[in-house]
N, C-alpha and C positions, 0 to 999 in steps of 0.2 A: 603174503598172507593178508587177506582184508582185515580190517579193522572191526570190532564190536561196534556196531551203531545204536543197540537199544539194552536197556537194562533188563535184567531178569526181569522174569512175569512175579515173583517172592518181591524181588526189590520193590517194582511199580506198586503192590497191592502195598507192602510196607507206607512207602511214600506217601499213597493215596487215603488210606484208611489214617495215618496218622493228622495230615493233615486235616480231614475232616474233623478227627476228635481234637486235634489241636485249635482247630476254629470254633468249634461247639464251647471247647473249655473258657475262649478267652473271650466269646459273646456273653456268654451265660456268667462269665465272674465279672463284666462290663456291668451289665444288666443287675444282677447281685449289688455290687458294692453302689454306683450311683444312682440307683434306683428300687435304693434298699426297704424304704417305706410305702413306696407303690406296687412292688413287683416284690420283694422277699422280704415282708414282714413274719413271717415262721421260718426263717430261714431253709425253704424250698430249694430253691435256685444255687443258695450255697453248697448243700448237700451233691446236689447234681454234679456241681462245678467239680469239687473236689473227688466223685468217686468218677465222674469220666479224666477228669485231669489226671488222676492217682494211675491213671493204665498208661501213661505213656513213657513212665519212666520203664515200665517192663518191656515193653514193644521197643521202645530204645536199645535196649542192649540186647535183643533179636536184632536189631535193622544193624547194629555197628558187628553183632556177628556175625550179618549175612554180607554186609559190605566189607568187611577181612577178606570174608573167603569168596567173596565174587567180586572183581575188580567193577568198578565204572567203563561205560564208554570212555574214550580216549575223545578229549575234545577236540573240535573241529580247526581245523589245520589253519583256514586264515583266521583264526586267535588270535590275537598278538601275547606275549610272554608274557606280558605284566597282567593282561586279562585271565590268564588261564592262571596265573598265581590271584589275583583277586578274587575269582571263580572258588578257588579251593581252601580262602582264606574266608570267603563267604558261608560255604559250605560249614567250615570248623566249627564258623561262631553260630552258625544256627542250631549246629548240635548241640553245641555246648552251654550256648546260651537260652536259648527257648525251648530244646528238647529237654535238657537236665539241668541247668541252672534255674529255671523260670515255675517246673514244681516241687525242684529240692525247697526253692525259698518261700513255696507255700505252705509243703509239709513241714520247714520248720516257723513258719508263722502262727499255724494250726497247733502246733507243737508247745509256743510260748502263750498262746492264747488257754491251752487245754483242751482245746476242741478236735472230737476225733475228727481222722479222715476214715473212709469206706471204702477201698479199695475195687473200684467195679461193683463197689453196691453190698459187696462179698463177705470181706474180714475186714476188723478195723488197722490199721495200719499202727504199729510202733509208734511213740514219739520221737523225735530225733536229739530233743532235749529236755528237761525239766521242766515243767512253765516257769513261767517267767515275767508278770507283769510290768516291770519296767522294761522288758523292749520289747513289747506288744506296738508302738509305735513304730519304731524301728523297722519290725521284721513287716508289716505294714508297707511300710514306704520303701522296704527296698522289692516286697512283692510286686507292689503298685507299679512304681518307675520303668522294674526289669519287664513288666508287661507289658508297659505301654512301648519301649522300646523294643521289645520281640516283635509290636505287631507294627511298627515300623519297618523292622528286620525283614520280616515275611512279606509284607507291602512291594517290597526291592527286588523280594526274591520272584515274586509275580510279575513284576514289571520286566524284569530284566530276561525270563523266561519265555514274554511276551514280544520282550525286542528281539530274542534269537527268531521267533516264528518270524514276525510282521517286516522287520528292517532286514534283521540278519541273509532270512530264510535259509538257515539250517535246520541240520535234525538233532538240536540240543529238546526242545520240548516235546519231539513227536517220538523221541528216544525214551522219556518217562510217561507217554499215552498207553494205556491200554492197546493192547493190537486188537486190530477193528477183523 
């Protein structure tokens, strides 16, 4: 029996579209916080940030229940074990960490600040906790750090995507392309 070589056309658009609002969210809350008096003096930019950010926790738990029930490709055979365990251990912390840890720790930032979030612009979203002025710094700095470190994460995940293409030459990337 051959092997699956590419991901569903649901996964790919999953991937794809995530990605893009996951890059839109983490430019535009760059752009927001250190360049908060040039570019988001009415806080514009914030708004944005948080109702396109606020959709990914939803599309998350589509993409973890469309990846249940449709396996991955099977990675490519000259792998070596310890890669294919780093591959999947890579995989984990991007979910966990930049897909759902990175806007749980904004909506609860927003949450201790009292500032809504907008959910796709839509409903306002729940708070997650009380306000809370004294760890307004806090949820701050563990928002800030976790982003700057997600887009380190994602950084890796491109690069390393790009060595399966240019070095590797398999069909790890051309497995999550769009079919042409």
């Amino acid at each position: 029996m051959a092997q699956k070589q590419s991901y569903t056309g649901t996964a790919k658009f999953l991937h794809w579209i995530m990605a893009l609002i996951w890059l839109a969210a983490w430019c535009i809350g760059i752009l927001a916080t250190h360049w908060r008096d040039e570019l988001n003096a009415h806080h514009e930019l914030t708004f944005l940030h948080k109702a396109i950010a606020s959709t990914l926790i939803m599309l998350t738990v589509v993409r973890v229940a469309w990846r249940l029930t449709h396996p991955a490709p099977a990675f490519p055979e000259n792998m070596s074990r310890a890669m294919k365990r780093a591959a999947h251990w890579g995989h984990v912390g991007l979910y966990t960490i930049a897909l759902i840890g990175l806007p749980l720790s904004g909506w609860y930032w927003s949450s201790v600040a009292d500032k809504p979030i907008m959910f796709g612009g839509l409903f306002v979203l729940p708070p997650l906790v009380a306000p809370a002025e004294g760890l307004y710094g806090l949820a701050k700095g563990i928002h800030t750090y976790m982003a700057w470190f997600c887009g380190a994460m994602v950084g890796g995940h491109i690069l390393v995507a790009l060595k399966h293409h240019l070095v590797d030459k398999d069909n790890v990337l051309k497995g999550m392309l769009p079919e042409r």
